[in-house]
N, C-alpha and C positions, 0 to 999 in steps of 0.2 A: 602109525608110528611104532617103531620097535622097541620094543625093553630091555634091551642084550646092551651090559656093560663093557665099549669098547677102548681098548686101549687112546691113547692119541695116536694118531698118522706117523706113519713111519717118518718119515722125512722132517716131520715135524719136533719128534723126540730127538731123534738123531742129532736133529743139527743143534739143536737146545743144549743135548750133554757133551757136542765138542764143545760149544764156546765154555762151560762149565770145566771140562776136562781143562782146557785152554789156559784158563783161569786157575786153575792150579798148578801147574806148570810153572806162570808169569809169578805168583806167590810162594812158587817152591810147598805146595800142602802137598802127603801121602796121599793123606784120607780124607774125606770131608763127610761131619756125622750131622745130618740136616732134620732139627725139628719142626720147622716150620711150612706148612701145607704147601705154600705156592713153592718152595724151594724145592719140596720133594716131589714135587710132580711134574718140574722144570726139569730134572735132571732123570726119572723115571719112566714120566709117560701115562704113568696109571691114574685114575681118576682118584681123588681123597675127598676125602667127607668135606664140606664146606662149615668150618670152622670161625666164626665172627668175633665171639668172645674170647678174654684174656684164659689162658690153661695153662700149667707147668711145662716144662720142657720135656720132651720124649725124644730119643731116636727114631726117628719113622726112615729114615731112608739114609744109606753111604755109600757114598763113593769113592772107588779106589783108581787111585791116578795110573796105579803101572798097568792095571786091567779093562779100564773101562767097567770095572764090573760093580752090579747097584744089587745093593743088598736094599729089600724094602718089607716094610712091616704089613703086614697084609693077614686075614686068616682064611681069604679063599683064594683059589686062581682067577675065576669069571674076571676079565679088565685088564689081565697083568699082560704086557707085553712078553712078544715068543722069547727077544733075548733078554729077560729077567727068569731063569728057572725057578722050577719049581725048590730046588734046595734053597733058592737065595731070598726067600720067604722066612717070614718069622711071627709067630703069632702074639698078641697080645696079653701082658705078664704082669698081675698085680705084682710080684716081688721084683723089682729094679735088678736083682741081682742075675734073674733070669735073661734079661736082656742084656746083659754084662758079658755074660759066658756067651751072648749068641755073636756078639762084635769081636771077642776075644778068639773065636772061631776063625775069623775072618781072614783069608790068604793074604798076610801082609801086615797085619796089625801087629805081632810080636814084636815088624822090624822099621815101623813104621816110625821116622823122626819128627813128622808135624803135622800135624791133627787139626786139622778147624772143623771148630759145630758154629751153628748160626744162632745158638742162641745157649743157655746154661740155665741151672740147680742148683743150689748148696749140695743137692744128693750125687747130681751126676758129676757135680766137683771131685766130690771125696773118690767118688768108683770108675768113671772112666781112665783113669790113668791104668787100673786091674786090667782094662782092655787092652790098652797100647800103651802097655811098659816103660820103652825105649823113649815114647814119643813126649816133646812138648807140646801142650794144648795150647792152642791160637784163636782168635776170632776168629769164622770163615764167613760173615755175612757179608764184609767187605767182597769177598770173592764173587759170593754171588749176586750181591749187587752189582757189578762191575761187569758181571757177565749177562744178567738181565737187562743193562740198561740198553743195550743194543740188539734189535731183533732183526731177525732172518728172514726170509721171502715165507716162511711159511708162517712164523708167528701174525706176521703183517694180513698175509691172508685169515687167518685165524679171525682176527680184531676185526676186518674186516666182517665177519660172517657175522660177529658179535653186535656191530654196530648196527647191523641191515635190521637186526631184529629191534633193536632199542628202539630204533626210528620206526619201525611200523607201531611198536604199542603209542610210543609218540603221536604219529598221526593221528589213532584212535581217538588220545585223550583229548587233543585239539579238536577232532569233528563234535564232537560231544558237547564243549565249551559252550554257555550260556549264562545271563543272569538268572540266579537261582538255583544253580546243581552246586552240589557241594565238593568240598574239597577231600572229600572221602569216594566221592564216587567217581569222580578223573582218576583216582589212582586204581580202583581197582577196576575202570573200562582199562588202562593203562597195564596195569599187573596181568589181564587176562588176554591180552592181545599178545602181548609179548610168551605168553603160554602155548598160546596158541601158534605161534613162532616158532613153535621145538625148545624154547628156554624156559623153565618153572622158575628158576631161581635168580632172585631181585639181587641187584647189587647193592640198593637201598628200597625202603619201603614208600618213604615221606615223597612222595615224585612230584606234588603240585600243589601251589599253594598261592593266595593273592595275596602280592605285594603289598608292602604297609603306603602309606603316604604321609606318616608322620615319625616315621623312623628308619633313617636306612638299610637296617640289616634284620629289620622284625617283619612279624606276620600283622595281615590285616586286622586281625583281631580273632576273640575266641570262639565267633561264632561259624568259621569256617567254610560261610556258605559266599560264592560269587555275587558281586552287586553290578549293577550297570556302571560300565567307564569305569571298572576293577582292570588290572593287570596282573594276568596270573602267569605266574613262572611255571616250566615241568623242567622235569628233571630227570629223565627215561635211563636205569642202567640195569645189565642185566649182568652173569657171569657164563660167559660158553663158553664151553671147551679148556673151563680153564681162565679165560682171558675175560678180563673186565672192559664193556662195550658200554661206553655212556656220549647222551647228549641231551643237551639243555636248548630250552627256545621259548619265549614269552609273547603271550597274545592279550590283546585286548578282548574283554569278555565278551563285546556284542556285536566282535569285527569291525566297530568304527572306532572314532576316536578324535577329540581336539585336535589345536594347533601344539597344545603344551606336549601332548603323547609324540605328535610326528616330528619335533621337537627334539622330545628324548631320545627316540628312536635315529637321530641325525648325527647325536651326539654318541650313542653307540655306534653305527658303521666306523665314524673317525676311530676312537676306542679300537675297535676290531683291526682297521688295517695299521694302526701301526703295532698290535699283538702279531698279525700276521708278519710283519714287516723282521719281528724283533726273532723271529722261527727262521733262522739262519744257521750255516755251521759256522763255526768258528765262534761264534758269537756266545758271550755273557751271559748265562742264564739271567743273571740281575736285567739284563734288559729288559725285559717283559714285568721286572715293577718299572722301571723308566719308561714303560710307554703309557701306563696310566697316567706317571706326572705329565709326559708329553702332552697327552690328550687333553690333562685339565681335570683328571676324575680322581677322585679319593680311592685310593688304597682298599682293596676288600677284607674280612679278615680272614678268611680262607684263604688257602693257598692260589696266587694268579693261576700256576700252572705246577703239574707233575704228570710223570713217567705213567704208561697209562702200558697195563700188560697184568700181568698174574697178580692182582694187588695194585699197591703205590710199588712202583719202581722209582729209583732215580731219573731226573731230581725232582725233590719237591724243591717249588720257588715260591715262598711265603713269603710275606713285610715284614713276619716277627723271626725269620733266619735269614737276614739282606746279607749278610755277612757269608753265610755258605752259597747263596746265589750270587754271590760275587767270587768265588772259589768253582763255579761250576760253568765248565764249556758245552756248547751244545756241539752232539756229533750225527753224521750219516746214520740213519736205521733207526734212530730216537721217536718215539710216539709220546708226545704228548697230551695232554687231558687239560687245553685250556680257558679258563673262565674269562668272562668278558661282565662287567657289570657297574651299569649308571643309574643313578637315583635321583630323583629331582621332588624336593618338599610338594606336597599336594595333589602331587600325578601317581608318583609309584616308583617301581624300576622295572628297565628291562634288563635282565640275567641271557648270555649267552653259555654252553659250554660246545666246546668242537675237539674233536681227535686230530692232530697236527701231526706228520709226518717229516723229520728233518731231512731231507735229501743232500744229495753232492753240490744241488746250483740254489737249494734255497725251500721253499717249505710245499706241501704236498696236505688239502684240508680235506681229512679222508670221509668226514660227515659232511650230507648232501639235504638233510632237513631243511626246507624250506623256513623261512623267514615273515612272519606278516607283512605283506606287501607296503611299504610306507613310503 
């Protein structure tokens, strides 16, 4: 395997920074000043550090509507796409006001009327107006939300690639399953497979855990280790390319199982098709909480479902915002990240998660991991 840090695919950038362009345009923004890792790699192309925790606001990348042109913080070339030059680089500046004068450079900022960053500063309050004068400052993560939440044939192949791998350390962690291995050691058969895959980097750590039987949304307890007639959930997610590839799948620990397990496991297919059902366009994001009550299942506290691409995209459909998932339509080109999950006192739970594709006639389930056969 190679070491050479590559840009993203042509076609793949490309068509990422028209719908971005696009999107400012429909918003009327000059410039857009994006501090946030997935935004600026959305609209750049070049790989950024994988950033999890909370950090200040920075410029790392803008864009300008009349030019197409992306100014990105960078201090080497190795990764940067050919149409990023080398002038349109900037390196990293303890003093803010270094970075001030690099945007204030920028062909169009003198005259530029409206400005969105994706995120702000008290500091970058006070100084970026010294960049763009003329301009009023705007939210602009609406924009790139709005332009994220729809992906393109390449993003979709992207997730695609992302997912192939999840489900292989998946499989791993599954062959491995027994009473007696611990719940430390599926994650890292699981973490190393997916390494092995070409992805080092976890989209979460915690990937497997057996199910409680006496609480529905807790772990079996704190000795973490598999017992017989346990149900252990995984949770395989990884980040390629950029794009977050996750899927979930729960097995009995010793491959068999009661009547109560096949049971629960009856009562998730129902659960699942009417999730699959509610994966329509036009349709209601709130529908996919309506299919739980359909089913009969309690409400999880996690989100049912969200935007599954560079991060969380839009929407998130949570129980504790029913209100914005009743404000929200599902459209063509929409990838989902949706959860499926029933618990039953004394048995456990079975947890699904699946990558959902919203199409033109109806839904598209882009994970292919097998299911314990029940």
């Amino acid at each position: 395997m190679g070491t050479e840090i590559l840009p993203d695919e042509r076609a793949l950038r490309h068509g990422r920074r028209a719908r971005a362009l696009a999107q400012m345009h429909a918003d009327d923004l000059d410039i857009l000043v994006l501090g946030r890792q997935a935004n600026a790699r959305y609209v750049a192309g070049a790989q950024q550090l994988w950033v999890a925790g909370t950090r200040p606001f920075g410029p790392v990348a803008t864009l300008v509507r009349d030019t197409g042109a992306v100014h990105l913080l960078s201090t080497w070339d190795e990764g940067i796409p050919e149409d990023i030059p080398h002038d349109n680089l900037y390196g990293l500046a303890w003093n803010p006001l270094t970075t001030i004068e690099v945007l204030r450079r920028i062909d169009g900022a003198s005259t530029a009327r409206r400005v969105g960053t994706d995120a702000m500063s008290p500091t970058f309050a006070q100084l970026l107006p010294q960049a763009f004068p003329q301009a009023e400052l705007v939210d602009g993560e609406p924009a790139m939300s709005a332009a994220r939440r729809i992906k393109t044939p390449e993003e979709i192949l992207a997730l695609r690639r992302a997912l192939a791998v999840a489900q292989t350390g998946l499989a791993a962690s599954v062959a491995a399953l027994a009473p007696g291995v611990s719940e430390q050691s599926l994650i890292g058969i699981l973490l190393e497979a997916m390494a092995a895959g070409g992805i080092s980097t976890p989209a979460s750590q915690d990937s497997a855990w057996v199910t409680s039987r006496a609480h529905p949304w807790q772990r079996a307890g704190a000795q973490r280790r598999v017992g017989a007639g346990d149900l252990v959930a995984f949770s395989a997610g990884i980040l390629g390319e950029g794009y977050i590839g996750e899927v979930g799948r729960t097995w009995p620990a010793d491959g068999e199982a009661d009547a109560g397990v096949h049971a629960l496991y009856r009562r998730w297919d129902v659960l699942w098709d009417r999730l699959v059902e509610a994966c329509r366009p036009g349709a209601v994001a709130a529908d996919l909480l309506t299919a739980y009550e359909l089913a009969g299942e309690a409400l999880p506290p996690m989100p049912v479902a969200r935007g599954l691409g560079m991060g969380f995209d839009a929407p998130v459909v949570s129980p504790l915002l029913r209100q914005t998932a009743e404000a929200e339509r599902l459209e063509p080109g929409m990838v989902l990240s949706v959860t499926s999950y029933v618990w039953e006192p004394g048995v456990g739970a079975v947890f699904g998660r699946d990558a959902v594709l919203i199409t033109t006639d109806g839904a598209e389930v882009l994970t292919d991991a097998p299911h314990w056969p029940h």
